[in-house]
N, C-alpha and C positions, 0 to 999 in steps of 0.2 A: 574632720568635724566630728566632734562626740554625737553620737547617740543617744535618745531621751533614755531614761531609766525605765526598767522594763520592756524595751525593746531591742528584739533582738534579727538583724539582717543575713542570710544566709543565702549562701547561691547553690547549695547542693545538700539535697537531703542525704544528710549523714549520721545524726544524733541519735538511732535510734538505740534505746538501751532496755535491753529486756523487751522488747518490743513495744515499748511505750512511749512516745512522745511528748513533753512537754514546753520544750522550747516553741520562740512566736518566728516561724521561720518564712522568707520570701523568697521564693523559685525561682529559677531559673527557663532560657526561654524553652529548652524543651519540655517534654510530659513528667510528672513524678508520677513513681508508682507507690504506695506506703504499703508493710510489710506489718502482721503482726494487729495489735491494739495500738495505737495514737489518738492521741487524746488534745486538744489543743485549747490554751487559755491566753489571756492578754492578748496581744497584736499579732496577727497574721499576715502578712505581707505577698504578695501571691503575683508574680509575672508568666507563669505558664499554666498548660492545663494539669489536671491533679484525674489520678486517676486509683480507686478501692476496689482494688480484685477482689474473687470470690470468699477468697483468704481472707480479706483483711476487714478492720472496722474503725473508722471513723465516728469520733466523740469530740464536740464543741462545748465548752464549758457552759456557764453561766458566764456573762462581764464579757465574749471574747468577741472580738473586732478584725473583721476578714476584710481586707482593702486588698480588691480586685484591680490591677495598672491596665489590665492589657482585654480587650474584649473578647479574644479569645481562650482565656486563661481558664475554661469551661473545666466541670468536675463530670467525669463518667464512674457512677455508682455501680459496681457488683455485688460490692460485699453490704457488710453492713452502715447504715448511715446514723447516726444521732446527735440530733441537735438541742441541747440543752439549757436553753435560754431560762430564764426567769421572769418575772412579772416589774420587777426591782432590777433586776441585770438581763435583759433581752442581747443574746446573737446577732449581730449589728453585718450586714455584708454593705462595706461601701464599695461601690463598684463605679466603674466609666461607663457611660453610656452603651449601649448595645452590647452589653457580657452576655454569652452564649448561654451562664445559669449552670443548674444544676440538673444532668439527667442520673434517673434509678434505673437501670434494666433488668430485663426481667431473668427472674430468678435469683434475684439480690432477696434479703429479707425485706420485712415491711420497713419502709423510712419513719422515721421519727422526727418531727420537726414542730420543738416549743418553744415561745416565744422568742422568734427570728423576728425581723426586719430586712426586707429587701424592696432595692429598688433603682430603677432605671437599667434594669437588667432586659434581654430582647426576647429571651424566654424563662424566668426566673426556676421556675422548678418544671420537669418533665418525665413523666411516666410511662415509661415504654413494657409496657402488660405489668407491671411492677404494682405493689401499695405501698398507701402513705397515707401516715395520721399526720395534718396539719392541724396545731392546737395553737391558739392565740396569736400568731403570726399577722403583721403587716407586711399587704405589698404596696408601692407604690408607684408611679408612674413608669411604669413597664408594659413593653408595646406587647406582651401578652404573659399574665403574672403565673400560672398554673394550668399544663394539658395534660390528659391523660387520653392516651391510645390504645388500641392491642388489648382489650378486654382490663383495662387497669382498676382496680378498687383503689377508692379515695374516699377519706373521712373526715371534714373540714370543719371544726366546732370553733366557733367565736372568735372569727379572725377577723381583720380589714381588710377590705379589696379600695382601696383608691386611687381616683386619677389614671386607669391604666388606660391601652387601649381595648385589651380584650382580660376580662378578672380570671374565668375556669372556661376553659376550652375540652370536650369531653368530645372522642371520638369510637367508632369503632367497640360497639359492643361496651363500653367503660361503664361502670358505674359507684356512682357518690355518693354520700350523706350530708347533707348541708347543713348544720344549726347554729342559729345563733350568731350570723355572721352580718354584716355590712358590703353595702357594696355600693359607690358613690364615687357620681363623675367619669363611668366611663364613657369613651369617646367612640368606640363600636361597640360592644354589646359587655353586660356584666357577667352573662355568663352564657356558652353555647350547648346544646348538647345535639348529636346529631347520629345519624347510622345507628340505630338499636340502642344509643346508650341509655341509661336507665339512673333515675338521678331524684331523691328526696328532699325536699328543700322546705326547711320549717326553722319558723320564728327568725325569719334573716330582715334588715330592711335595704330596699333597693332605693335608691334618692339619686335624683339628678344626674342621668344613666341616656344616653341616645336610645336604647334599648337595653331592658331589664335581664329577661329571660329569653332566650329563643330556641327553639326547637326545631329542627328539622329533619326529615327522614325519618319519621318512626321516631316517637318520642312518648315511652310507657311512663312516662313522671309523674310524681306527687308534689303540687306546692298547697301548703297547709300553713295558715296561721302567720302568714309573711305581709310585713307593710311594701307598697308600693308608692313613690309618693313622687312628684314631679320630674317623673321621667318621658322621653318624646312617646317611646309605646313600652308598656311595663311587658307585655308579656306577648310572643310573637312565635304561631305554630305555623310551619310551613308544611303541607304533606307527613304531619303528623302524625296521621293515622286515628286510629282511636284511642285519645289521651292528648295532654296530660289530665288527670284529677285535679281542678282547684277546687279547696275548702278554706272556707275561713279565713281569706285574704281581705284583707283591705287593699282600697287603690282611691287614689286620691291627689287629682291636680295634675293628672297627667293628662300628653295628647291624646293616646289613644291608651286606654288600660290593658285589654286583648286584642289583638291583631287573630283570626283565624283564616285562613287561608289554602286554596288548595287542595281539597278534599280531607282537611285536617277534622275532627271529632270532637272537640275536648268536652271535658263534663264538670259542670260547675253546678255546686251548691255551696248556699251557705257563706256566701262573699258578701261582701259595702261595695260600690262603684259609688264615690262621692266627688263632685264639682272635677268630674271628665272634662276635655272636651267629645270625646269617645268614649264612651264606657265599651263598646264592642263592637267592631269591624268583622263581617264573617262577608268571604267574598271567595266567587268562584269555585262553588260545590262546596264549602265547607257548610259542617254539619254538627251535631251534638247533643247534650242534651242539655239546659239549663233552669235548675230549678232551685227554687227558696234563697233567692239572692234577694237585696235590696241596690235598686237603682234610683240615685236620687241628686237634683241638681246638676246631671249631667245637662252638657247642651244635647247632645243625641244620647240615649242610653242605648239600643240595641240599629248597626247601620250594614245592612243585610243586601249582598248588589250581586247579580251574577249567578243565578240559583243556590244561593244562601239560603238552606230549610233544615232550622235546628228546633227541636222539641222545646216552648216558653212555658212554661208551668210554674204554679205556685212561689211567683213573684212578686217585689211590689215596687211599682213604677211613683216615683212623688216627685214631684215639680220639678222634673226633665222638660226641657223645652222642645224636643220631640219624643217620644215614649221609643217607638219604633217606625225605622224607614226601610221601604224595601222597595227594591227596582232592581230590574232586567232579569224580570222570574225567576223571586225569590218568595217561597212557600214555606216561612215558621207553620208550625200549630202553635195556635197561642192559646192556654187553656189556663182557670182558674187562678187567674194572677189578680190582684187589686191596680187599676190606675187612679192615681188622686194626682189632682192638683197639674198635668202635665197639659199645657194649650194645645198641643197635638200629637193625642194619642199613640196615633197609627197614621203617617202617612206615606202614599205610594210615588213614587218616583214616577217622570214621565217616559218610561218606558219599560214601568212595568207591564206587559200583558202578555198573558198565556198566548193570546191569539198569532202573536210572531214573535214572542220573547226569546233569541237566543238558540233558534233551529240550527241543527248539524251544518257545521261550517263558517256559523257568523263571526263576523267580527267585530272586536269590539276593544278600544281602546289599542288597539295596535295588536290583539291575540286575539286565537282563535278560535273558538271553542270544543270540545272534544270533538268527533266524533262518535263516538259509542259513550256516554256516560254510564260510570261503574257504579256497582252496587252500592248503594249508601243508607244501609240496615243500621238504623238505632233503635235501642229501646226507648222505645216498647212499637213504633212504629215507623215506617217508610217513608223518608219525606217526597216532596216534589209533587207537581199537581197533576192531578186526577186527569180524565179525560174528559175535555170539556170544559174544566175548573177554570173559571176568570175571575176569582175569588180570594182574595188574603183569609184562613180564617181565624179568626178572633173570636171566635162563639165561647159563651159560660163565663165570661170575665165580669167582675165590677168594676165598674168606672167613677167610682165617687160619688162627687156632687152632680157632675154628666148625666149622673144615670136619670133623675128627675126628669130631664128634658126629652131624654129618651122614651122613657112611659107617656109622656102628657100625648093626649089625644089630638093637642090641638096644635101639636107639629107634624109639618109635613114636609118638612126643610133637610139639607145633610144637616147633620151633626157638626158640628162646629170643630170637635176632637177629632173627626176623618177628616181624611184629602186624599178624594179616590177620585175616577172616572169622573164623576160630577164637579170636577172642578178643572178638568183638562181637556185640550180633543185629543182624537184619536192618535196612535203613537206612528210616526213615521219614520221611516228606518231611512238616515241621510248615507252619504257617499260613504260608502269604506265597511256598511253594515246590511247585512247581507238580510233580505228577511218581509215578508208581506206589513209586517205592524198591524195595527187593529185597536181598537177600545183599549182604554185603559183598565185594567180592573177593579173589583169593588173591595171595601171590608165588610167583612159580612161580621157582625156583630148580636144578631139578634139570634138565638135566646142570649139573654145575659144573664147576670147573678145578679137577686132582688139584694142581697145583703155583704159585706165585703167577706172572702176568704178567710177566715178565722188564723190556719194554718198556714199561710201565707208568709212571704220575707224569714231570714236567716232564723234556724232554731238554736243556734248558739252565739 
């Protein structure tokens, strides 16, 4: 049977001339090792793995077409790698399902890799302490598209990440520069980072994602200037530590926009939380600071359970269908923020109270709670409550059109925007939770601001 034109089928790398390769060659099933500069265009045909010593360098044309048969047929990078796609002629890897991908190790130079195409690969590219510029590249449904290990630097400007199951997986100390990028339709997370890795992530959009971003173990990140938009939770710190930085994000139409968690910190200013169902989850000591954000049309905007006590300043709450919830002694400060338009402001769960919320040992929901809780020092102040304290406080805030009813003399009713104590009995600790119960607690609202916050909601 002839051969299409321009392709060419070979079972043993043997062409090489001057050390340069330009025939469209297909392997055989053991390893190739290439010698020299090779350079590859047209059709690549590929049944074993490929492997660029320290020696050698590998170059992908523009136009050139790598058809992976076999899923083991995996490339191991030493030397140098460049892939030279175009915008007009993109680097095309058609592969069979579960191909191993391509790994860089370290002490290779940095990879280069412009506009590629890959996909249904099991680990499409990987970074073993290695770097790599990823420029304009799509991945696609690959059950994990891009990790880096082993302190790896990665620079990912205006690629697609879609359909995978996991988009950048970042371990061990790694760290990334994100811009510009897409990331849509993963089915575990778009992107992980985890163990000290450290990861700047600006002007990207996250859409329709199980999870966006997530963080875990110490997580020093920056997300600045990035859409969030109907993902299950856009952005998810686990024992984060203190970080990541969000500024200037939008989120919008997702289930929960931040998930914090765990003694995690993060610090927000300067964000939209629009038509959440969650705009913030902080649960089980997490902590932080959040200021000059706007929350609005969430059904909950801030859902604080678990001794969740992050610093709420110069915010602005508008027609949230709860402003802020907090149960099982959780102590924000809530200072200087404006609430309009939100039916209830501040309400308290039915087991919030200082009086037996959550004493050493209890349990709750099927865990335990610490025994010794650690220090959870934010600026500018300590959260958690006083001694004594059966109190949410919410002092110095405007409340809108609320505030009127608030002043008139000739109330002496709750407030209609609380649901505290006055609207519950007392808290009682059922089977599995360990603990006296007692009064529910109050919000303490009064002094308030005669006039709204000036400075208040995002300054850019």
């Amino acid at each position: 049977m002839a051969l299409p034109q321009g392709f060419i089928r070979l079972h043993l790398l043997t062409a090489l001339v001057m050390g340069v390769f330009h025939a469209q060659p297909a392997f055989s099933a053991t390893e190739q090792r290439l010698e020299g500069a090779v350079h590859w265009s047209g059709e690549v045909v590929m049944e074993s793995a490929l492997r660029v010593p320290p020696t050698a360098e590998l170059s992908l044309q523009p136009g050139t077409v790598v058809r992976i048969e076999k899923p083991d047929a995996a490339w191991k990078i030493e030397g140098r790698l460049r892939i030279q796609g175009t915008a007009d002629n993109p680097v095309r890897f058609e592969t069979v399902a579960g191909w191993q991908g391509i790994t860089v190790e370290q002490g290779a130079p940095p990879a280069e890799i412009h506009h590629a195409h890959f996909s249904s690969a099991e680990t499409a590219l990987l970074l073993r302490g290695a770097e790599a510029l990823v420029n304009q590249a799509v991945f696609r449904s690959c059950t994990l598209a891009l990790k880096a290990v082993r302190e790896s630097k990665l620079n990912v400007l205006e690629n697609r990440f879609l359909n995978n199951g996991v988009g950048i997986d970042l371990e061990l100390k790694s760290r990334a520069v994100i811009r510009d990028t897409v990331f849509s339709g993963h089915g575990d997370a778009a992107l992980k980072a985890a163990n000290h890795s450290v990861v700047h992530i600006e002007s990207c959009r996250f859409s329709e994602n199980r999870q966006g971003v997530l963080g875990m173990r110490k997580f020093p990140g920056v997300l600045r200037e990035n859409r969030f938009v109907g993902n299950g939770q856009a952005v998810v710190c686990q024992r984060s530590g203190e970080g990541p930085a969000l500024s200037g994000n939008h989120f919008e139409d997702n289930d929960e926009a931040l998930v914090s968690t765990t003694f995690s910190r993060p610090q927000l200013s300067d964000n939209r939380f629009v038509h959440n169902r969650t705009a913030i989850t902080g649960d089980q000591f997490a902590g932080g600071v959040f200021q000059y954000n706007l929350f609005e049309k969430n059904d909950s905007a801030l859902r604080l359970t678990r001794r969740a006590s992050p610093l709420v300043n110069y915010n602005i709450f508008r027609d949230n269908d709860v402003a802020l919830f907090c149960d099982l002694g959780s102590y924000p400060l809530v200072r200087d923020n404006n609430f309009l338009g939100n039916p209830l402001a501040i309400k308290l769960g039915p087991l919030q109270s200082a009086a037996g919320a959550l004493p050493q040992g209890a349990m709750v929901g099927g865990e335990r709670a610490p025994e010794r809780a650690p220090e959870r020092q934010m600026a500018p102040q300590q959260n958690g409550p006083l001694a004594g304290q059966d109190y949410v406080d919410a002092r110095d805030n405007w409340w809108g059109a609320a505030t009127k009813a608030l002043r008139s003399p000739e109330s002496s009713e709750q407030p209609t925007i609380f649901f505290d104590r006055d609207d519950y009995a007392a808290v009682d600790y059922g089977e599995g939770m360990v603990g006296a119960g007692g009064p529910v607690d109050r919000v303490l609202y009064d002094p308030w601001r005669m006039a709204p916050v000036n400075d208040a909601g995002p300054r850019w």
